[in-house]
N, C-alpha and C positions, 0 to 999 in steps of 0.2 A: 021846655026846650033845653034846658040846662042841665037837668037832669038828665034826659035822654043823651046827652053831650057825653057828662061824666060817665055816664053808665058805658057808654061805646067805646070810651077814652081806656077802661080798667079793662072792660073783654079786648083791646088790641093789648095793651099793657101785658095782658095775663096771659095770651096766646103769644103772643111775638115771644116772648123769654125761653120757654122752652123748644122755639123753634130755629133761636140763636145759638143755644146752647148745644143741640143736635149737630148742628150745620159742625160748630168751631171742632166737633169732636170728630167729623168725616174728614176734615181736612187735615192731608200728609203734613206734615211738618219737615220742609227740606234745610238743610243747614249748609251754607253754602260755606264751601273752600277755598282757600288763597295760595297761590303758589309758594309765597312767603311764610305760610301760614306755621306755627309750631305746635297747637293743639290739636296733632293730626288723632282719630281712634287709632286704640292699640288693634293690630292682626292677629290673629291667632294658628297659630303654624300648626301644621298638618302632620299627626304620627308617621316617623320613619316607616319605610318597607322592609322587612326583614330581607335580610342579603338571599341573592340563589343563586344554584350552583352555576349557569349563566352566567349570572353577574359577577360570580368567583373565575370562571374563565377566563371573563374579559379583563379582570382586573391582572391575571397572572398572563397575559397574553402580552404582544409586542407594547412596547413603550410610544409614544409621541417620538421620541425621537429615531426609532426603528424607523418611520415613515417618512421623515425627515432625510434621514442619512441612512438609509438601507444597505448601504456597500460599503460602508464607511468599517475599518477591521478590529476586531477587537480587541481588548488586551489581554496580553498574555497570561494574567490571572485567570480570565474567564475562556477563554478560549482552548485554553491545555489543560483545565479541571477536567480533575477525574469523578465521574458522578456514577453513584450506588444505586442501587433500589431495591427492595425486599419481594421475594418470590416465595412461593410454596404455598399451601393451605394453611388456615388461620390456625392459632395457636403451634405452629412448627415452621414460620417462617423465618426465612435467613435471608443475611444482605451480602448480595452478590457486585462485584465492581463492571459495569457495563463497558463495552470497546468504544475507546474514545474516538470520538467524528473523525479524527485524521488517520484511521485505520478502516472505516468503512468502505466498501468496494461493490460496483453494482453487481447483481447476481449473475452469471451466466445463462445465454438464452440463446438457444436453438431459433430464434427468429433472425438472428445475425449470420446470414450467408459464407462468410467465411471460416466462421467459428464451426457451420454445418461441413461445410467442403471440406475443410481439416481436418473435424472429427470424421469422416467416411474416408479419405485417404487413410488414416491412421488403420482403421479398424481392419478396413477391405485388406493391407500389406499385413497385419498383424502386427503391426509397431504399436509401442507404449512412448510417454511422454511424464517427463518427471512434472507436468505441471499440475496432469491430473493426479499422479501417484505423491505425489508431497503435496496438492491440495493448494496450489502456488495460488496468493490473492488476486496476481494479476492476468489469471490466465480468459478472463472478458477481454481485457484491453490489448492485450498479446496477439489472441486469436482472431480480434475482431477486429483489425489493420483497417485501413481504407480502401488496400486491395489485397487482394491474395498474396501476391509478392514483399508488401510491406507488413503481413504478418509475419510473429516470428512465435517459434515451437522451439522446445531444447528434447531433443529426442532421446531417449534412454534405452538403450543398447542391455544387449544379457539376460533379458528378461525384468520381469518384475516383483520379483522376490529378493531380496539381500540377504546376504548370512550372516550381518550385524545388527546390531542389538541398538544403537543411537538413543538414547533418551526424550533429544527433542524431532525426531524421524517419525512420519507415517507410514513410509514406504513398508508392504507386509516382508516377513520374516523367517528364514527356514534356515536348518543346516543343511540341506541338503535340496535348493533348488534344482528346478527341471533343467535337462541338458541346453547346450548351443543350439539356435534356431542354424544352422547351416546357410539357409538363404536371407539369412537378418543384412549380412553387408549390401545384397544388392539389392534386395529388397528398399533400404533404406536412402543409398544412394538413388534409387529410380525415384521415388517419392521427391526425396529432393530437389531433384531435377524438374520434378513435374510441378512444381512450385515455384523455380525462377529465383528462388532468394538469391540474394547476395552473401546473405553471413547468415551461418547456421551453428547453432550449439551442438553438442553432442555430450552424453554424459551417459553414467551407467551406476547399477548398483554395483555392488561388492559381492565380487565370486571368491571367497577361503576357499570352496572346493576344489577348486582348478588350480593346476598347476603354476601357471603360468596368472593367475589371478583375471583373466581373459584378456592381457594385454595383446596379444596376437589377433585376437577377434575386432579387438579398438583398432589395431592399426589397418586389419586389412580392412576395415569400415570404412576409414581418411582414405588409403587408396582407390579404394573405389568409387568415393563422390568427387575424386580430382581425376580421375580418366572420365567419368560423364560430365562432371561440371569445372574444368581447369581454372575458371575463373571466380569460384566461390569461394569466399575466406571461413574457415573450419576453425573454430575452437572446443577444443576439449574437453571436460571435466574428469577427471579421472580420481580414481580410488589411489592409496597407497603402495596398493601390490604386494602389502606385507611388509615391507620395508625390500624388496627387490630392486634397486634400482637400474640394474641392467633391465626390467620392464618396463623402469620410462623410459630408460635410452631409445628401446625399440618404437615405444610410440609417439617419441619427441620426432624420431627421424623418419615419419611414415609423410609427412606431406602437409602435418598443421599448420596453423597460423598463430593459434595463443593456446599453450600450455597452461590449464586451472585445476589449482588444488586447492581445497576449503581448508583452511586451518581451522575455521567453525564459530571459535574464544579463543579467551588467553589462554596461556600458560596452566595459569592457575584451578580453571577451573575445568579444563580439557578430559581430568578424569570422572567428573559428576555427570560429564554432559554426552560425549563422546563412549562411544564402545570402547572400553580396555582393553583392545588390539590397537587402537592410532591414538598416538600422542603428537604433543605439538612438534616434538622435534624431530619424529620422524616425517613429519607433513613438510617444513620445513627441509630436509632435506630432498627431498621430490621436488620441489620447486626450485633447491639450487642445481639440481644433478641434472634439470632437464634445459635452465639454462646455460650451462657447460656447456652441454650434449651442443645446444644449436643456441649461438649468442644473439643471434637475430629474432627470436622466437620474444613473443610479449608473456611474463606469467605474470597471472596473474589468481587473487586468493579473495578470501568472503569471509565479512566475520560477521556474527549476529549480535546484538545489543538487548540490555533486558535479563539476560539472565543473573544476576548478582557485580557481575565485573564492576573494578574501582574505575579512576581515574588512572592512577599511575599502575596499574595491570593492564591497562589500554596502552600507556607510551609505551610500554617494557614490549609487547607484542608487535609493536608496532617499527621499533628501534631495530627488531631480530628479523621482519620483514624485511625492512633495507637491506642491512646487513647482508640478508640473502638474493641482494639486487632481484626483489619485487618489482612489478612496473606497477602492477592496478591493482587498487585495494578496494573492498565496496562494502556498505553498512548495511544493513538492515534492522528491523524490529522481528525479536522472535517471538512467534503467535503460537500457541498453542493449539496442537492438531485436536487430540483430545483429553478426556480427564485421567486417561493412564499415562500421558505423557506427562514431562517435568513444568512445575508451572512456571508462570511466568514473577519475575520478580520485580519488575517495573517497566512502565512504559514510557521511552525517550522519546521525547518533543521534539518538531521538526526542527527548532530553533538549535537544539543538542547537537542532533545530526550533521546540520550545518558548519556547526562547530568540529568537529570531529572530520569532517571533510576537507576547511582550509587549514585544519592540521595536517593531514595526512599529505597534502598539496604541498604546504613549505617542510615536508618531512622531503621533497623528493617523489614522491609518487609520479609516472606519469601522466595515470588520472584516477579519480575517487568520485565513484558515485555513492550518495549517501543520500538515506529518507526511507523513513517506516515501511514503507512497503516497497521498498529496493531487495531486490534478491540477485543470487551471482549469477543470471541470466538476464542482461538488464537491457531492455529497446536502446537504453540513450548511450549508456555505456558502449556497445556494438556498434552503434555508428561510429562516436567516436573512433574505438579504436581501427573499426574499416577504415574511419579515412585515415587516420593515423598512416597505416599498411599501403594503400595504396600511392599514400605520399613518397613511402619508403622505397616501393616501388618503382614509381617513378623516376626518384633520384639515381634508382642503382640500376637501370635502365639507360639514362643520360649517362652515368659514368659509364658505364660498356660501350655505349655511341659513343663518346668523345676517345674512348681507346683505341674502338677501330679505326677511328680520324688517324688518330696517330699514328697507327702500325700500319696505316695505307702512304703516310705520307713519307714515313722510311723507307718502305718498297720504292 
């Protein structure tokens, strides 16, 4: 019995070990964690993703703060940089300076109803318009009024060819343009009329051929849109004449309202830029002789920025304007038409302009519109000076009533 004891006691002995030993090695071994705890296992971090050009995107895209303050304006470092980029095929590429954001302008489109009715008036009379022939930036915004009436057109008389040579001018170029349309005055008066404006431009290229440089053709143009339109206020632009000034006289005293003559630049730079037939002081004299001719009359003149001019070749132009009892002066940014024309030498920030403007202001002016894309045909300008005119109007209107008061009451 004792034996058979032992003997059973060694076969449990001897089986149970290896089936202890089995068991201990199935079972996980969990090691439990303490929030406390500071023998945390090391982690081991996961290889970077190489960058893509996605993610180069995103990265060079708006800022946190873009999102944040989206209207919020920038500064004038960043906002009036001028930024480059390189064109051309590889191995002959060149870095060209791109038009900065404050000279950008929306395209013009034919899907804008009045800008369509404009251009078919024009075409159907045969009239030209110096917007499209100088390639004017703002001739979207011009054409494309909110009504018909509140657009405005500066119509260009004589045809469209010049006999001057201008450096920074697209208008094309002959010695010997085509003759006088004979029906252009009434032509152009009808148009007029058939449009309701209030204030109309007029301007024209340069006839050397003619005698008279076509100032006879200008004035019976003014007469004839004040027998159909008595109430439209007509300003000018006029050529030199050669220096003839008994041909401003004739079209000072045709029926205008504002006498315009571009002086263009200063002084100084008047023979780089300008045809070497007009200089600045004969431009200047056209503007004093025509307000001699009629004291009432507003002149007014345009000068472009951008092409070399200093600061003080600015006062000095600007001192011989008074001088010539100028009323309106106005700035613009000169844009180059094309690569035959003169380039441009810098581009003036709105901030310049502005500057340049409450100068001309405490110079006396009695008004100065200024801003890169201001030309001597200017929407804002034109109100102004209409109301100006009709203020004038009015007043010497009441003086004539209060006379008659009078010389009724002598009787």
């Amino acid at each position: 019995m004792a034996a058979s004891m032992s003997r059973s006691r060694c076969l449990l002995s001897s089986s149970a070990i290896p089936s202890l030993s089995r068991t201990a090695t199935r079972t996980p071994h969990f090691s439990r964690t303490f929030a406390t705890g500071i023998d945390s296992p090391a982690t081991t971090s996961k290889p970077s993703r190489t960058p893509t050009r996605f993610q180069d995107k995103l990265n060079a895209g708006p800022s946190f703060s873009d999102f944040v303050a989206p209207n919020e304006p920038l500064p004038p470092s960043e906002a009036y940089a001028i930024r480059t980029a390189q064109v051309g095929p590889a191995g002959r590429k060149k870095t060209i300076t791109r038009l900065p954001e404050w000279l950008k302008t929306p395209i013009p489109s034919n899907a804008n109803e009045n800008f369509k009715n404009i251009k078919k008036d024009l075409r159907g009379l045969g009239l030209h318009t110096v917007c499209e022939e100088a390639r004017c930036p703002n001739i979207s915004d011009c054409w494309g009024g909110s009504s018909k009436s509140a657009a405005t057109a500066t119509i260009m008389l004589m045809g469209d060819t010049c006999t001057r040579g201008c450096r920074f001018c697209s208008v094309a170029t002959a010695k010997n343009p085509k003759p006088l349309d004979p029906h252009e005055p009434e032509n152009t008066a009808e148009a007029l009329k058939r449009w309701g404006l209030g204030y109309v431009v007029l301007t024209s290229v340069d006839r050397d051929d003619l005698a008279d440089g076509g100032a006879r053709h200008f004035a019976e143009t003014i007469m004839k849109i004040k027998q159909k339109a008595p109430t439209m206020l007509v300003e000018a632009l006029t050529g030199d004449y050669a220096g003839d000034l008994e041909m401003v006289k004739l079209v000072a005293r045709s029926g205008l309202d504002v006498y315009a003559h571009n002086v263009e630049t200063v002084e100084q730079l008047t023979p780089s830029v300008r045809d070497r037939r007009a200089t600045f002081r004969q431009s200047l004299d056209v503007l004093r002789t025509a307000k001699e001719t009629r004291p009432d009359l507003i002149t007014k003149t345009s000068m472009m920025l951008g092409l070399g001019e200093t600061e003080e070749q600015m006062w000095h132009a600007l001192k011989e304007l008074r001088k010539n009892d100028v009323d309106v002066v106005t700035f613009g940014q000169y844009m180059r038409p094309t690569k035959k024309h003169m380039a441009v030498e810098a581009y003036i920030t709105p901030d310049q302009f502005e500057l340049w403007r409450q100068r001309a202001l405490d110079m006396g002016f009695l008004y100065c519109a200024s801003g890169p894309l201001v030309r001597s045909s200017y929407k804002a300008g034109e109100a102004f000076i209409e109301n100006v005119l009709k203020k004038r109007a009015a007043k010497r209107n009441e003086v004539v009533g209060a006379q008659a008061v009078e010389d009724a009451k002598t009787v």
